[in-house]
C-alpha positions in Angstrom: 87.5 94.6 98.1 83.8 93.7 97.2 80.7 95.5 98.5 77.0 94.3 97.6 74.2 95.1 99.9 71.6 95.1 97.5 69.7 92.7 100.5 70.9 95.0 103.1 73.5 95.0 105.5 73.4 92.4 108.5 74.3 93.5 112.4 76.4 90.5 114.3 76.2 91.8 118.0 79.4 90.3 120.0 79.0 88.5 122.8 80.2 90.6 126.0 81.9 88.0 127.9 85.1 89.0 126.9 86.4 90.3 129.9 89.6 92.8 129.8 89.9 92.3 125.7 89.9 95.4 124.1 88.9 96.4 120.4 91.7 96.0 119.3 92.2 93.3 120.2 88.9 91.5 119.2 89.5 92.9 115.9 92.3 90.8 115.9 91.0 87.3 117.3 88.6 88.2 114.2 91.2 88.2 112.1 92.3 85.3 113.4 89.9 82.8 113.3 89.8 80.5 110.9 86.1 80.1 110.1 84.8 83.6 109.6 85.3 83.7 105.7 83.3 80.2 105.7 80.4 82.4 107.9 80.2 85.7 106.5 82.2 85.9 103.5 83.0 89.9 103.9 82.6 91.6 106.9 83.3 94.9 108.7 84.0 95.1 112.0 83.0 99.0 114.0 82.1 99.3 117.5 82.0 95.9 118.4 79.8 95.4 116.0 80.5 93.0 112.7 78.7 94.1 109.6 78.3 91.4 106.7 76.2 91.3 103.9 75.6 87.1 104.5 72.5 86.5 106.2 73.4 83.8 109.4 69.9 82.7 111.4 71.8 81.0 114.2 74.8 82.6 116.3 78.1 81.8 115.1 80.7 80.3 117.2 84.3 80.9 116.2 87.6 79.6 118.2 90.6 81.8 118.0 94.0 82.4 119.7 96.0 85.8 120.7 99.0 85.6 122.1 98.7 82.0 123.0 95.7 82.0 124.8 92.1 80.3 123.4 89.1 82.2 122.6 85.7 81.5 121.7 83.7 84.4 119.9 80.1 84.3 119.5 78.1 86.5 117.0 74.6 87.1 117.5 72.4 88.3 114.5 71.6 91.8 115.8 68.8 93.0 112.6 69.2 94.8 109.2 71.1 97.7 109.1 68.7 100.5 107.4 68.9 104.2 107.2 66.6 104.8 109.6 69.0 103.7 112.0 70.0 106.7 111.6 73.9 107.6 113.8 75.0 103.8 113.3 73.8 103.8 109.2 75.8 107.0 108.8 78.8 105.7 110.9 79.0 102.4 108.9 78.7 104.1 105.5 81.7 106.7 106.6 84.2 103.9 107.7 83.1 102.0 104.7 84.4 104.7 102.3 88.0 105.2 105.2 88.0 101.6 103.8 88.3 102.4 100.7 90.6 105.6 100.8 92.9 103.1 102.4 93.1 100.2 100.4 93.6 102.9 97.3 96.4 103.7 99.2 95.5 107.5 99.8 97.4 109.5 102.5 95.2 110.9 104.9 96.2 114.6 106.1 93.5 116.3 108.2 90.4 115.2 106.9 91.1 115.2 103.7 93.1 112.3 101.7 95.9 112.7 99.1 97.5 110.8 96.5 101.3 111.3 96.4 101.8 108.8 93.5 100.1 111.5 91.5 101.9 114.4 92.9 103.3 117.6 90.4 106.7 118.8 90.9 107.1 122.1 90.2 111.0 122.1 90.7 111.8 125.6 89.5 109.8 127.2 92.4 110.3 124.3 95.0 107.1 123.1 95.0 105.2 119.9 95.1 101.4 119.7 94.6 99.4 116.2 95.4 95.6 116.0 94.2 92.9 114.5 96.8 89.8 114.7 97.7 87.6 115.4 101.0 84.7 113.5 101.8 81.6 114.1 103.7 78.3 112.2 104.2 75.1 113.6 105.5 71.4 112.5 105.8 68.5 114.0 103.9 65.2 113.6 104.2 65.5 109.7 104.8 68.3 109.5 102.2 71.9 109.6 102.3 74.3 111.7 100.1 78.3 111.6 99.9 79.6 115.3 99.0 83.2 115.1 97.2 85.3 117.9 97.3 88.4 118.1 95.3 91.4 119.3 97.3 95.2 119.4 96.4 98.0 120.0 98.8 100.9 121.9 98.4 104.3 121.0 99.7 107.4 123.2 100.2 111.1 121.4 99.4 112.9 123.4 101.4 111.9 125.0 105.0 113.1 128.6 105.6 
């Protein structure tokens, strides 16, 4: 997974006429199409919004199929996502980091995401301990900072 957005982060507004089609599911005719790498290289789709870093002056049309049936999405260049923006900045840059939690393959319990390929066993006492972390961004004074917090959870092997 590659991130640059040294040139700042472009805002594809989705075309509404999608009738009953839920997020879900547009995330998935997304997936689907064929042509979005050839558009936007990377992307990140939140809110029915799609977030790239590519820079498209004219609306993209893309064809895609779910479950048999035809569908044409059109993206719409909505701006430059800056930090003034304020909710939707802080909202992008906290599922951009769930992004990355994921593909390292973290476990997410609460709020707060584990590693269990790292785990201690402590056999003698029953116990298992897994290190993690807990994240948390907030906004200050027109910039943005990511507090870590290292966490570890500790597991029981046998219930009373």
């Amino acid at each position: 997974f590659f991130f640059q957005a040294e040139d700042g982060i472009r805002d594809f507004c989705l075309s509404r006429g999608l009738g009953d089609v839920y997020k879900r599911q547009v995330h998935r005719l997304l997936r689907n199409a064929p042509d979005i790498k050839n558009h936007l290289q990377t992307y990140m789709f939140l809110n029915y919004v799609v977030y790239s870093t590519q820079f498209v002056e004219e609306n993209i049309e893309l064809k895609s199929e779910l479950e048999n049936v035809q569908y044409t999405l059109i993206l719409k260049h909505g701006g430059t996502l800056t930090i003034e923006d304020d909710r939707e900045y802080i909202n992008f840059m906290g599922r951009f980091f769930k992004m990355i939690q994921g593909k390292n393959k973290l476990q997410q319990i609460g709020r707060k995401y584990f590693d269990p390929t790292r785990s201690q066993d402590f056999k003698d006492i029953n116990l298992e301990v897994w290190p993690g972390f807990a994240t948390s961004l907030n906004q200050y004074r027109n910039e943005l900072y990511i507090n870590i917090d290292c966490s570890f959870k500790v597991i029981r092997q046998e219930t009373f």
